[in-house]
C-alpha positions in Angstrom: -3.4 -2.7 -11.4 -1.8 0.7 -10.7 -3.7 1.1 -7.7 -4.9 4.9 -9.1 -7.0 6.6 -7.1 -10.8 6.7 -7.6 -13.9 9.1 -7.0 -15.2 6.7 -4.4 -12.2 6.9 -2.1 -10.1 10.6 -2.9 -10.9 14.2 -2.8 -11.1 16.6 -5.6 -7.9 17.9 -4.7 -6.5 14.2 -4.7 -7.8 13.9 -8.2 -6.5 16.8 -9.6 -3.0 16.3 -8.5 -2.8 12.8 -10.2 -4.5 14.0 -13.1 -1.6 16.4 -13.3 1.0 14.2 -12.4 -0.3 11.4 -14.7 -0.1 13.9 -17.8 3.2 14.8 -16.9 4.2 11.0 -16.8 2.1 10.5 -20.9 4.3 13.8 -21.8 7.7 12.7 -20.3 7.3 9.0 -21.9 4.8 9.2 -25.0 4.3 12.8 -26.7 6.6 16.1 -26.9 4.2 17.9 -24.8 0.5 17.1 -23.2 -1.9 19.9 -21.6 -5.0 18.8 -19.6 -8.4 20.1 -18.4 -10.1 18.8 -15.6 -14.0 19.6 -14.8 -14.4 16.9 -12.1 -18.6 17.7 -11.8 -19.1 16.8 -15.2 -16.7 14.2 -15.4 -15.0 15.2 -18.1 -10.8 15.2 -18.8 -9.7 17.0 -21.9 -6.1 16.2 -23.2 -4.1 17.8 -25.9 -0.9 16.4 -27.4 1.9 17.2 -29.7 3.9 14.6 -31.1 1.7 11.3 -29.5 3.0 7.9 -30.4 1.1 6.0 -32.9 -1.9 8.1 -34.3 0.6 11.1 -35.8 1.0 8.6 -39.1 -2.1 7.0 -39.3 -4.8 9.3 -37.6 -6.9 6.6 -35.3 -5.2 6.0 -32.0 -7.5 3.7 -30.9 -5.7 1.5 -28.6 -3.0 4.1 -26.9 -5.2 7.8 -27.4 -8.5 7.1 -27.3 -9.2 3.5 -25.3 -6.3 4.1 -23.1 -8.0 7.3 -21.9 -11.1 6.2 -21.6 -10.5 3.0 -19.5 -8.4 4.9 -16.9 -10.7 8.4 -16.7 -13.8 5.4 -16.0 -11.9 3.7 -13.6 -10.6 6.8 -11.7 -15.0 8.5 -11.9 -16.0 4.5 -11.3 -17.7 5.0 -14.3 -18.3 2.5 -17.2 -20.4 5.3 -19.0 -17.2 7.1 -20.0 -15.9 7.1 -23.3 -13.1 8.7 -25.3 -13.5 10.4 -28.3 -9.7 12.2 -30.4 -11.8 15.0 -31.9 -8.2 16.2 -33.4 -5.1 14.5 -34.8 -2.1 15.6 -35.9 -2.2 12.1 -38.2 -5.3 13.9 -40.1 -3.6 16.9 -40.6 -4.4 18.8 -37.3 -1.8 20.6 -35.4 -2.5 18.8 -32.1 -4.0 15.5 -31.1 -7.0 16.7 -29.0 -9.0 13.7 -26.9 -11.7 14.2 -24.6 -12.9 11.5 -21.9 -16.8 12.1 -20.3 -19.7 10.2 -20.1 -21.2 9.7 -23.2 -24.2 12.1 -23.0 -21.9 14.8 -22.7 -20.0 13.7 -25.8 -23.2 13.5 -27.9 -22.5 17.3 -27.6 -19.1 17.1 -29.5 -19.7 14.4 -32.0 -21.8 11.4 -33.0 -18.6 9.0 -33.7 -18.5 7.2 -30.4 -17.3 3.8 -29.3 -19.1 2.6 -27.1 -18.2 -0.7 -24.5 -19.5 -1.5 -21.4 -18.1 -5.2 -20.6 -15.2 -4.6 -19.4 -12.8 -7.5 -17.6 -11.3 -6.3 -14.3 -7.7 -7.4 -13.8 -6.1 -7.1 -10.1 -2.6 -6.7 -9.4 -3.0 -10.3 -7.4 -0.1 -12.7 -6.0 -0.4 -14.3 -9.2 0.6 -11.9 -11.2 3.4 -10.5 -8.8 5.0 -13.7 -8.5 5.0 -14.7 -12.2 6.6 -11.4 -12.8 9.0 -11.0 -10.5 12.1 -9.3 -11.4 14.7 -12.0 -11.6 18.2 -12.1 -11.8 19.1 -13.5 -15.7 21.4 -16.4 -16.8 21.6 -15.9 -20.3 21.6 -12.0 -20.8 23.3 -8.8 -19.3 21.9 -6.3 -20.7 19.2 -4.0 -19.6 17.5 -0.8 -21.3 19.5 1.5 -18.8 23.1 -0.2 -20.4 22.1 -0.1 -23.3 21.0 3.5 -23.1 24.0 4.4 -21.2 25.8 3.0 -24.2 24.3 4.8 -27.1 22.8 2.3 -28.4 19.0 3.3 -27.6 18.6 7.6 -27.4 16.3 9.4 -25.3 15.5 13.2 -26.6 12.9 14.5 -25.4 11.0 12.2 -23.4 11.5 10.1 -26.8 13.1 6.5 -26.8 14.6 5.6 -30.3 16.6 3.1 -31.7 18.2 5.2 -34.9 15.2 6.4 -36.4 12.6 4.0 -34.9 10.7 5.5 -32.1 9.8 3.0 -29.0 7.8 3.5 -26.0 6.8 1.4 -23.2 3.8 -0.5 -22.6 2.3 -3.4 -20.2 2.4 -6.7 -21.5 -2.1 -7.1 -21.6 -1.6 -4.8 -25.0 0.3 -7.7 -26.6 -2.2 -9.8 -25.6 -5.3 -8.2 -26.4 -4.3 -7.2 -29.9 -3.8 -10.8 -30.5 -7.1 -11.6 -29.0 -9.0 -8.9 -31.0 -7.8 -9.4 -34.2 -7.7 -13.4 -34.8 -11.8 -12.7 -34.1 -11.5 -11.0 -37.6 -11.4 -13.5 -40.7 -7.8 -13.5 -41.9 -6.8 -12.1 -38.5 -4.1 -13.9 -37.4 -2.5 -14.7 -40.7 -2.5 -11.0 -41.3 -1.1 -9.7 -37.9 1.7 -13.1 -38.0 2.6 -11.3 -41.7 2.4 -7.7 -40.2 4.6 -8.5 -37.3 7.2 -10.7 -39.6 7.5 -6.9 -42.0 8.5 -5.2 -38.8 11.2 -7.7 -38.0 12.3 -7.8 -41.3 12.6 -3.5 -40.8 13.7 -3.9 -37.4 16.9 -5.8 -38.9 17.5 -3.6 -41.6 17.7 -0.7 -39.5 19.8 -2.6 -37.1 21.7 -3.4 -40.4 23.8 -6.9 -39.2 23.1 -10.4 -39.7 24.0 -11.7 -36.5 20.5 -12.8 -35.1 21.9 -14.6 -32.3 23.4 -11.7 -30.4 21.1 -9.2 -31.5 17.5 -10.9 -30.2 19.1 -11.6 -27.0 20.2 -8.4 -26.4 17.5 -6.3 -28.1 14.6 -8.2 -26.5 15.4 -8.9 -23.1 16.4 -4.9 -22.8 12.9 -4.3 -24.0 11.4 -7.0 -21.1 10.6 -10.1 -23.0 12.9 -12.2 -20.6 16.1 -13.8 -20.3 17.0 -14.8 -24.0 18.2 -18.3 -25.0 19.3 -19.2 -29.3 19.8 -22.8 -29.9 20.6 -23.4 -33.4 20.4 -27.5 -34.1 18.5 -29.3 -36.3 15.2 -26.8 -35.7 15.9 -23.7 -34.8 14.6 -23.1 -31.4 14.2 -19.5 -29.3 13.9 -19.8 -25.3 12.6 -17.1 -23.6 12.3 -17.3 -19.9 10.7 -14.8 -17.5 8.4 -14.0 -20.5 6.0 -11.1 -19.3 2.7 -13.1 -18.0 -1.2 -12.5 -18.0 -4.1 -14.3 -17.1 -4.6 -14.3 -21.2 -1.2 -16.5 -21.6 -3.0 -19.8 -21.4 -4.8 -18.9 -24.6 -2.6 -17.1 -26.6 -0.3 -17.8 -29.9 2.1 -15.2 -29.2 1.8 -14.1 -32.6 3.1 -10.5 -32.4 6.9 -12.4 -31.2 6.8 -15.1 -33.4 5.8 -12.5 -36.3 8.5 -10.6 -35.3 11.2 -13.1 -34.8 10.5 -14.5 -37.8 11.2 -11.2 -39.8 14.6 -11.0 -38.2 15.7 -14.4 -39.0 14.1 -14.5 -42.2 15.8 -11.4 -43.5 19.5 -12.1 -41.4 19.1 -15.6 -43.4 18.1 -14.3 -46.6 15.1 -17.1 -46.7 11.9 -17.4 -45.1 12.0 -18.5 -41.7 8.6 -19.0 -39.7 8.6 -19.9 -36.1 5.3 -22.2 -35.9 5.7 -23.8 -33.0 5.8 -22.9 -29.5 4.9 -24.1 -26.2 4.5 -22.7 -22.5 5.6 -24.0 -19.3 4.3 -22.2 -16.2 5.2 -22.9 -13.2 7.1 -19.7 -10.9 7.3 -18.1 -14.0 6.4 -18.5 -17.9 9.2 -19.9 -20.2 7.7 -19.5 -23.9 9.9 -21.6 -26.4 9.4 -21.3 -30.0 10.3 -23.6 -33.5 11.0 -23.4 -36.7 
């Protein structure tokens, strides 16, 4: 979807210069500082980080270290052989998070702890997607991450985007969607992420510290790109959001990292639990996602 260049149709040269620009775009936006290593005959991309979102507290990094690495190095050597493996995290104690991507032989060299995955959907950047997220003007919201920065109330240090103490960074809108998709296949799965996301929430207004749900969503969460942000408080409390980000795996999703999260706020500004159950989609330029109480 990024349109990155590939073995098949660039130079070596070619490579190597997006490799290194790429890095500098993961250091300026997700870690304190990334190095790289690039051995284009064998295929194999070595990255080290300081300061990586995610796996510093818990050690994995699945999702953002190692699968992020290995779908990209695969697609750029057109090679579904290539896997990932984060030899080194600073989450287990190490002083760098250390990843290397290459085809798997070659990591049999390195270590048996491999994940391995070969069917792998291919989503284009098609007229679909690019007219169902268009950037629109909004009715509702004025806000955007740049005023809000500009203002103070989001910080960047470092390549590092924080709200107070609570570190964001930005991501496209499939990772919302496959994490849902992933984890309801587990028993217990969605119950457990829908309570997961709701404790977030529930932090995200403490640090935020006010009880005023209805100006805070709107403003916190259409800065972030969930959409143009509508409250309606009647007899069931009701959340609009239009210009929700879109993917071909919107027709089958529950949205339950939002509701999860939306719930947490309102639950904890209320001081009673609050669950949004229902919700509905309406496609049709764009995707309007509304969600009940």
């Amino acid at each position: 979807m990024s349109n990155f260049p590939t073995i098949k149709s660039h130079t070596n040269k070619e490579l190597s210069d997006f490799a290194y620009l790429f890095i500098r775009y993961c250091e300026t936006t997700f870690a304190k500082q990334a190095l790289h290593e690039l051995n284009l005959e064998q295929k194999i991309f070595t990255i080290s980080f300081d300061n990586y979102i995610i796996c510093r507290h818990n050690g994995f990094g699945y999702i953002m270290t190692e699968g992020g690495s290995a779908g990209i190095w695969a697609y750029v050597m057109q090679d579904k052989s290539i896997e990932c493996v984060q030899l080194e995290c600073q989450g287990r104690g190490n002083e760098r998070c250390f990843v290397i991507c290459a085809p798997e032989e070659k990591l049999q060299e390195k270590t048996n702890k491999i994940i391995r995955i070969r069917d792998l959907p291919e989503h284009k950047f098609d007229n679909t997607y690019k007219k169902l997220n268009e950037i629109r003007k909004t009715t509702y919201v004025v806000n955007s991450l740049k005023k809000l920065i500009d203002a103070g109330f989001f910080t960047i240090h470092e390549g590092i985007l924080s709200y107070k103490d609570m570190r964001f960074f930005g991501c496209e809108a499939h990772i919302f969607y496959l994490l849902e998709q992933e984890i309801t296949k587990l028993q217990g799965g969605e119950k457990v992420l829908f309570d997961a996301c709701a404790e977030f929430g529930k932090i995200l207004r403490e640090t935020y510290g006010g009880s005023n749900f209805q100006k805070f969503i709107p403003d916190f969460f259409s800065a972030l790109g969930f959409g143009d942000i509508l409250i309606v408080d009647s007899d069931k409390l009701c959340i609009m959001l239009t210009y929700y980000p879109w993917t071909v795996l919107s027709k089958q999703s529950k949205f339950i990292v939002l509701r999860g999260i939306l719930s947490g706020i309102v639950s904890s500004s209320l001081g009673k639990t609050i669950e949004f159950n229902e919700y509905n989609i309406d496609v049709k330029n764009f995707l309007t996602l509304t969600i009940r109480t």
